[in-house]
N, C-alpha and C positions, 0 to 999 in steps of 0.2 A: 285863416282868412287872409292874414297878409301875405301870404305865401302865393295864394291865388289871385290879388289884386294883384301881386309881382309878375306874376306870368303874362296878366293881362297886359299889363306894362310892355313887358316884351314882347309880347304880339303886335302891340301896337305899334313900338317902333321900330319894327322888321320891315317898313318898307319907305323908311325915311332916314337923312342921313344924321337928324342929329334928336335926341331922345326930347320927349312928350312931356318936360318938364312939369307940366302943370297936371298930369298924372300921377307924376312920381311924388309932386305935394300932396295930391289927396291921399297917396297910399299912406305915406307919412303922419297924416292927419287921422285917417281913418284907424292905423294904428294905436295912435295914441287915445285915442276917444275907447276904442272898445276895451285896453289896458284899465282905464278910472274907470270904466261901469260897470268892467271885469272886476276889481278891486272893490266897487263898490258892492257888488253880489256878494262875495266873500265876506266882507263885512256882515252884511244883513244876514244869512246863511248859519254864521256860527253866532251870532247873537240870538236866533232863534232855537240855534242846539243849543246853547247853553243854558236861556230860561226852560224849555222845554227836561231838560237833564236836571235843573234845580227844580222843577215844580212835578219830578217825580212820574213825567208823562212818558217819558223815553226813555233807553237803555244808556248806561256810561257808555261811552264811543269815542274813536278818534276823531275830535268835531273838525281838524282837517282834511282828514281822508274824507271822511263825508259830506264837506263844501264841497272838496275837489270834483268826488261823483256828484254832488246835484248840476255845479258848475260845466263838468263835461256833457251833463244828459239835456242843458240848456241848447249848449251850445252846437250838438249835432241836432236838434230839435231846429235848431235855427236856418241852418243850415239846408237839413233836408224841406223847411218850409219854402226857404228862399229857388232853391234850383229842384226839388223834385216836384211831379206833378200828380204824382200819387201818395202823397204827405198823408198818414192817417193819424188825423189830431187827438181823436177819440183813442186810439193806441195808445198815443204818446202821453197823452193825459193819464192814463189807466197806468200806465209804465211807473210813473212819475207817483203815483197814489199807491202803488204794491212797493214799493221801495219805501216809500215811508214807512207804510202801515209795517212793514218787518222791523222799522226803529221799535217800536211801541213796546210800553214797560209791562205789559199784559201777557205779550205772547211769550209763549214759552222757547218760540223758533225766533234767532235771526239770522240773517243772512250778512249781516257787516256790522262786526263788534269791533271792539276797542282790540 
């Protein structure tokens, strides 16, 4: 995301002689805002793998690798809402529920263990 506010930056001051300062603060800003909600996701994330792991509902797991994947599946979720126009929510929902459901202490199958 900041990488693409960056560019936009440079788009913008490509036809002026001295840079869009008050761009380059929001990217600044906007960086740092999605860092703490980014941070705060991970928090909540593995607070839920880990009662979910004590209360015997889910598999032992690397409860970081599996923030990081729900964290990434958030984040191109956001993404493709934001800029595509064919976003299928109901996919991504679905996506987001078959990934759990393969945590579960029942099945015999998963797909990302410890």
């Amino acid at each position: 995301l900041s990488k693409a506010v960056s560019a936009i930056v440079k788009v913008d001051n490509s036809n002026t002689s001295t840079p869009n300062f008050d761009i380059i603060r929001t990217d600044e800003k906007l960086n740092r805002i999605v860092v703490k909600k980014t941070a705060k996701l991970h928090i909540l994330f593995k607070r839920f793998l880990r009662v979910g792991i004590a209360n015997r509902e889910i598999v032992e797991c690397d409860i970081s690798r599996i923030t990081q994947h729900l964290v990434i599946l958030l984040e191109s979720f956001c993404f493709q809402l934001a800029f595509l126009d064919n976003f299928d929510i109901k996919g991504s929902k679905q996506l987001v529920a078959n990934y759990l459901e393969s945590l579960r202490l029942v099945d015999s199958h998963h797909f990302v263990v410890s």
